[in-house]
VEXZA-411086 format. One record per residue (C-alpha): x, y, z. Coordinates in pm, whole numbers, plus 50000, padded with zeros to 5 digits. Example, Ala and Ser with C-alpha at 12.3 -4.5 7.8 and 13.67 -1.06 7.14 Angstrom:
2
      u      v      w
  51230  49550  50780
  51367  49894  50714
//
This chain:
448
      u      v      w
  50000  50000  50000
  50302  50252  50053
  50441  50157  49729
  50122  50192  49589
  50054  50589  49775
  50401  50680  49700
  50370  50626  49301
  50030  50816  49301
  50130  51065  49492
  50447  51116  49292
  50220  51067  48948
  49982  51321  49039
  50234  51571  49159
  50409  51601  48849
  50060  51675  48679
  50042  51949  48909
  49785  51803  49238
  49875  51961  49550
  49647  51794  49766
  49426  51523  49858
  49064  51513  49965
  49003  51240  50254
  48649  51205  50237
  48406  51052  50432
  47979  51097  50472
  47861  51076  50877
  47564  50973  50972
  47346  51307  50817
  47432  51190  50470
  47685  51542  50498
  48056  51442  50348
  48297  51568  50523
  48651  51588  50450
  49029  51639  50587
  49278  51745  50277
  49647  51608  50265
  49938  51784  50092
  50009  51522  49842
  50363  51500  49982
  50158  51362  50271
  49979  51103  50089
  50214  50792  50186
  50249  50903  50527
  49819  50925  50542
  49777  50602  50368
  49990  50361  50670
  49942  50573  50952
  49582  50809  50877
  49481  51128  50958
  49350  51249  51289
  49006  51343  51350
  48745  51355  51687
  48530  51059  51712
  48256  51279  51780
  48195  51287  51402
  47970  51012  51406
  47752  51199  51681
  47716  51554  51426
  47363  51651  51368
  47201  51813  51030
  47295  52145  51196
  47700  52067  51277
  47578  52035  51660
  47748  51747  51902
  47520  51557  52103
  47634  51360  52384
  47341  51158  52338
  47492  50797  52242
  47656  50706  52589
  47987  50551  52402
  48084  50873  52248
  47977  51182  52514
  48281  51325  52639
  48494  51532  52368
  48791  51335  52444
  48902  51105  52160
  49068  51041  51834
  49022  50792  51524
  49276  50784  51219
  49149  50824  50896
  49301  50608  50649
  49249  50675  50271
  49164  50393  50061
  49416  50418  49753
  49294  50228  49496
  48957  50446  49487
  49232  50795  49451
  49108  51025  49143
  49192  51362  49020
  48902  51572  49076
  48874  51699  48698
  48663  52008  48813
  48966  52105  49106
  49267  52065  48906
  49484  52080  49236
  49338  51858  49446
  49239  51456  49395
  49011  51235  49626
  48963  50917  49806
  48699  50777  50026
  48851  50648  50416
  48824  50411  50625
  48815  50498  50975
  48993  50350  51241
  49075  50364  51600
  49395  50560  51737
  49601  50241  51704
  49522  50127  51404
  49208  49860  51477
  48880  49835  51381
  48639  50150  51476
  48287  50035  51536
  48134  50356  51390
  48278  50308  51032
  48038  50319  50766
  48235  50227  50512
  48350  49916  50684
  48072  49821  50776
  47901  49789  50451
  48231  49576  50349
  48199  49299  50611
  47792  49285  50532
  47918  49246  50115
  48190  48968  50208
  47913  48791  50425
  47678  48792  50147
  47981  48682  49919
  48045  48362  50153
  47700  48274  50126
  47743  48288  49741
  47519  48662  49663
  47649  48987  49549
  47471  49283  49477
  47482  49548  49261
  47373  49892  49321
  47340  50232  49121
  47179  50534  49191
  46993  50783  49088
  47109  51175  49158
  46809  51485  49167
  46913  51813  49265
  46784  52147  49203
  47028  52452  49030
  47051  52791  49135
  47285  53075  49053
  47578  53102  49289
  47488  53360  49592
  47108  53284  49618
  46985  53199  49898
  46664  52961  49816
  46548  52841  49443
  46260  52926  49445
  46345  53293  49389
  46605  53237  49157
  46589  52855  48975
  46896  52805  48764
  46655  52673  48453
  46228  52753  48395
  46174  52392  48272
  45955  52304  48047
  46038  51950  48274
  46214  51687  48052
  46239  51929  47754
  46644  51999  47616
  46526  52369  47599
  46561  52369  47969
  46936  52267  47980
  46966  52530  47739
  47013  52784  47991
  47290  52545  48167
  47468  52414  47883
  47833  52485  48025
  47726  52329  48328
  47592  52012  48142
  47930  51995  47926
  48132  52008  48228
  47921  51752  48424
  47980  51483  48125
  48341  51571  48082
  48409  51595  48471
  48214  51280  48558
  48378  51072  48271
  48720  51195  48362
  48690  51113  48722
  48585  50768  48661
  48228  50828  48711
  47980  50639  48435
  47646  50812  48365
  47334  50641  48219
  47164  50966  48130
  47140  51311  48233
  46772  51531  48217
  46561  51821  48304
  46387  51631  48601
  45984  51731  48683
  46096  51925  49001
  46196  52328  49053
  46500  52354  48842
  46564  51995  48908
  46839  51802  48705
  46905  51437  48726
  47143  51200  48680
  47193  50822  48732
  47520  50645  48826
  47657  50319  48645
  47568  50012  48869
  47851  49826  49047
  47907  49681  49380
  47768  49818  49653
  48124  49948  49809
  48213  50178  49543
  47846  50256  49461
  47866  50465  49782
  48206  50573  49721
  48072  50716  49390
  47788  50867  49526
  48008  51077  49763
  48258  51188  49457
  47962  51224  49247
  47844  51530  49502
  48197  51657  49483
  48186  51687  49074
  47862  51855  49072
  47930  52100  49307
  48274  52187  49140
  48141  52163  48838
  47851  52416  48934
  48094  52622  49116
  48310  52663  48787
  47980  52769  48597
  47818  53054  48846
  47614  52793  48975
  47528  52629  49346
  47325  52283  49383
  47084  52148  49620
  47070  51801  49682
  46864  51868  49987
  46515  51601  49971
  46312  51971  49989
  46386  52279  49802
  46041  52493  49814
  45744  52340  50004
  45524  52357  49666
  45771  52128  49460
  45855  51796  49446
  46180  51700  49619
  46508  51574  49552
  46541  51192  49526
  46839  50979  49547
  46691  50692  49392
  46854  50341  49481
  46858  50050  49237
  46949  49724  49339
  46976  49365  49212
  47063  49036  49363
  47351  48796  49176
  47415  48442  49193
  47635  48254  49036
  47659  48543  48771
  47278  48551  48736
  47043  48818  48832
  46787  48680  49042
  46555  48988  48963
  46541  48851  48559
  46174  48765  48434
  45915  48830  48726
  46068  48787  49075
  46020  48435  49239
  46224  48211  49438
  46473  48360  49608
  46431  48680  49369
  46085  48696  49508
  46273  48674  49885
  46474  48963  49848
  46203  49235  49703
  45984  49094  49998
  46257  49102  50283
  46310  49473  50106
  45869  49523  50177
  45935  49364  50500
  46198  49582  50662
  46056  49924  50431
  45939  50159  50736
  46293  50046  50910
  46497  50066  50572
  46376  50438  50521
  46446  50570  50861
  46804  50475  50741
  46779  50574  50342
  46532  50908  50407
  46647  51014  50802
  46631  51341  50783
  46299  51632  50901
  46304  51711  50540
  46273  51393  50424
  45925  51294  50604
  45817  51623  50458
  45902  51498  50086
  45746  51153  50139
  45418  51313  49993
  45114  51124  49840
  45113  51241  49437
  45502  51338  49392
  45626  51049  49275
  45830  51011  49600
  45661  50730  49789
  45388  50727  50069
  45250  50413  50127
  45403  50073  50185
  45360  49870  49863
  45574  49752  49577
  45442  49792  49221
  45586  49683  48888
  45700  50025  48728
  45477  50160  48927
  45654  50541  49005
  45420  50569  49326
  45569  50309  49467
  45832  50287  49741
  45952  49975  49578
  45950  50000  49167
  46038  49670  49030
  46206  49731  48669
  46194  49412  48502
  46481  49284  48218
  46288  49264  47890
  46394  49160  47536
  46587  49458  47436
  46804  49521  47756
  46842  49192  47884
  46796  48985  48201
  47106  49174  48328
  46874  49498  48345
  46600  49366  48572
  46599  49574  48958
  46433  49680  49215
  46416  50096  49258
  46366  50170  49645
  46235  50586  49578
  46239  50675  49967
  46597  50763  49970
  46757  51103  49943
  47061  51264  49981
  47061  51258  50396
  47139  50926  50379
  47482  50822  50454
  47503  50584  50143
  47732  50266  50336
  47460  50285  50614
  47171  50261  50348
  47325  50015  50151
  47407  49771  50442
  47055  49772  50602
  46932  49718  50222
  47142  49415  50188
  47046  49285  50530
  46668  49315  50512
  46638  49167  50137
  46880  48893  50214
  46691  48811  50543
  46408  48787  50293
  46550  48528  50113
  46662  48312  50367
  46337  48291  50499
  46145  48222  50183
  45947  48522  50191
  45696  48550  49871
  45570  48893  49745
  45184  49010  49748
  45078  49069  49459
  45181  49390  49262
  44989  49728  49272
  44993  49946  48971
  44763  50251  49090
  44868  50493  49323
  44719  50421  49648
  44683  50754  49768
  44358  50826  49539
  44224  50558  49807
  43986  50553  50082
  44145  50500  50393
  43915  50181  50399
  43996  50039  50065
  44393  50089  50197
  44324  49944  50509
  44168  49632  50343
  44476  49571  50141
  44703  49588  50411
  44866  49903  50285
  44995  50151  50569
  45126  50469  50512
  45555  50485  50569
  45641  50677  50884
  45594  51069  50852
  45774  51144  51142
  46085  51138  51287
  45928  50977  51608
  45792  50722  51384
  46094  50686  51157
  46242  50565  51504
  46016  50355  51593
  46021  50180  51302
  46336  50130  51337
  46365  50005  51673
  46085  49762  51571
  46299  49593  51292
  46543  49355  51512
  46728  49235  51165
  46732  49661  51059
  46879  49724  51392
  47132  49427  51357
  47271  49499  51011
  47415  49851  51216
  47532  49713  51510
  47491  49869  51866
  47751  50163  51867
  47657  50259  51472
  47263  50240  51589
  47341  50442  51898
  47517  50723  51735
  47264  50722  51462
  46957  50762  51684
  47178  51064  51888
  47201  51209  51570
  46843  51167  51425
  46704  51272  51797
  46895  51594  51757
  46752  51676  51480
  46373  51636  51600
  46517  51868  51892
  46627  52113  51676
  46245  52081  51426
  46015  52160  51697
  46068  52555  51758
  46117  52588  51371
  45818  52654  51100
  45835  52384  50807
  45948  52716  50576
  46259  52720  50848
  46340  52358  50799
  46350  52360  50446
  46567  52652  50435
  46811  52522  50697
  46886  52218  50480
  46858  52383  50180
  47237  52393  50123
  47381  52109  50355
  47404  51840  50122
//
């Protein structure tokens, strides 16, 4: 690994990089980051960088709370340890590169409140029992010019929604997005005008569920460069006006075996075990993918952003939107879209209580009711009711109680990861109650 930091650093200095983003997400979804001089990068990769534990007890608002009993003194340090084979130049910051950490106690061992590592030893348990997953996701945000303070007042494009006229007015922006993203490694699927208040989107190439999240956190750092560069700011926050539709981080999943996609053709067998441990665990899994105030706010009936608890075959209502393989794209293609998941979620959390719910699904057979294609919030409460469909929870109070409920949820964090989240998520309910939903949405407005 030395060897290996020493010729980067030495490649990238000669092409002019000074330093060295060491990035990480907490547990609000926010990256944060220490940089390196990139003479420093060796040293960094054996022996870390220092940093207070307390950043896995931040809230929303960059308050501590001494909430989670493990971690409520200010005493304490962790090393954070860049992981070198995920270094890239950032194309939109000529002088710096990136990398994702681990992080790890003062002498070197395992620190329970690693995300990152965490979501590594739930992939190499799923390996051993012969699954892998993939994972992509799906990017909104909104676009405003730089200096505003809200987008509502000043949206960075006037739509029409889907229509190439609006990416008119943000054609530099758009160039440097595809050139940025494709020379930092990044694949995109497709880039569009999205339905929301100057709303862009863009979705991520699918890979494994490690450097899914890893891209997801560089992807935030091209797009804000890249709007930076262009008089522009971004909002990846999951509400930018209360009148519009919210931001979305949309997370696509499949489940491999033996090099075949379980998800291909209509899901059954142990397909049919992982969308239904996925419906199972759903109020749990979106207290972890969609933790934040703002995000209970978002999950509205009629935006397209998920309400109820139900899974639906392309069905855009619904929390979980099976996209089956056909003819043209192949088996390969086939996934499941979970929509209650935004940009507060710390991605390794989400994608380790993911794998952990739909893989408890399969080892317990589960099978799948059947599919609902209408949007069950045109409903009577009665007609819901009768189909067993309940709404997902629309507070933070019930976000944790939904959470607590779900033992194998729970499990797939562990007790100091679960702890620290909870602080964090009970700090930010603190911090809600003597604000005005106008106040919320403006004090997230810019934190992601």
């Amino acid at each position: 690994m030395t060897k290996a930091a020493s010729a980067a650093a030495k490649d990238l200095a000669a092409a002019g990089v000074a330093g060295v983003h060491l990035a990480w997400a907490d547990n609000n979804g926010i990256p944060r980051s220490r940089i390196v001089p990139i003479t420093g990068l060796a040293d960094a990769a054996v022996r870390g960088v220092g940093a207070t534990t307390l950043f896995a007890v931040f809230d929303s608002h960059d308050a501590i709370t001494y909430a989670h009993p493990a971690l409520s003194t200010p005493s304490g340090d962790i090393r954070l340890v860049p992981v070198v084979e995920r270094l890239r130049r950032l194309a939109g910051q000529r002088a710096l590169a990136w990398a994702p950490v681990r992080q790890v106690a003062a002498d070197g061992s395992p620190w329970p409140y690693c995300q990152r590592s965490l979501l590594e030893r739930h992939v190499a348990a799923a390996a051993k029992e012969g699954y892998e997953l993939r994972a992509g996701y799906e990017l909104e945000f909104a676009v405003a010019p730089l200096g505003s303070t809200d987008v509502a007042s000043a949206p960075g494009h006037h739509g029409p929604a889907y229509s190439p006229h609006a990416l008119v007015e943000l054609d530099g922006f758009v160039a440097a997005l595809l050139r940025d993203f494709e020379a930092n490694g990044l694949g995109i699927g497709q880039l569009h005008a999205e339905y929301g208040l100057a709303q862009v989107e863009l979705s991520l190439t699918a890979t494994d569920p490690v450097s899914a999240a890893d891209d997801q956190l560089l992807a935030r750092q091209t797009i804000h460069a890249a709007a930076h560069a262009q008089g522009l700011r971004v909002s990846f926050a999951p509400m930018v006006s209360l009148a519009a539709a919210g931001n979305g981080w949309h997370l696509h999943t499949s489940l491999w075996r033996k090099g075949r996609n379980l998800l291909s053709g209509r899901p059954d067998g142990e397909g049919a075990g992982y969308v239904a441990g996925l419906l199972r665990d759903l109020p749990a899994l979106t207290a972890i993918t969609a933790p934040s105030v703002p995000s209970t706010m978002r999950l509205r009936p009629g935006y397209f952003s998920s309400a109820y608890c139900f899974w639906g075959v392309e069905n855009r209502e619904a929390p979980l939107r099976f996209v089956p393989g056909t003819d043209l794209l192949g088996p390969g293609h086939a996934n499941v879209e979970l929509k209650p998941s935004d940009a507060s979620a710390n991605p390794y959390l989400a994608l380790s209580a993911v794998l952990a719910a739909g893989l408890a699904g399969v080892r317990d057979n589960l099978s799948l009711p059947e599919p609902v294609a209408e949007d069950p919030g045109t409903w009577t409460e009665e007609r819901r009711s009768e189909a067993g469909i309940a709404r997902l929870p629309s507070t933070p109070a019930a976000q944790d109680a939904a959470l607590l409920a779900s033992q194998r949820v729970s499990d797939a964090l562990g007790e100091e990861v679960l702890g620290a989240f909870r602080a964090c998520r009970a700090s930010d309910a603190r911090w809600a109650v003597d604000h005005t939903d106008e106040e919320i949405v403006a004090a997230h407005l810019w934190r992601y």
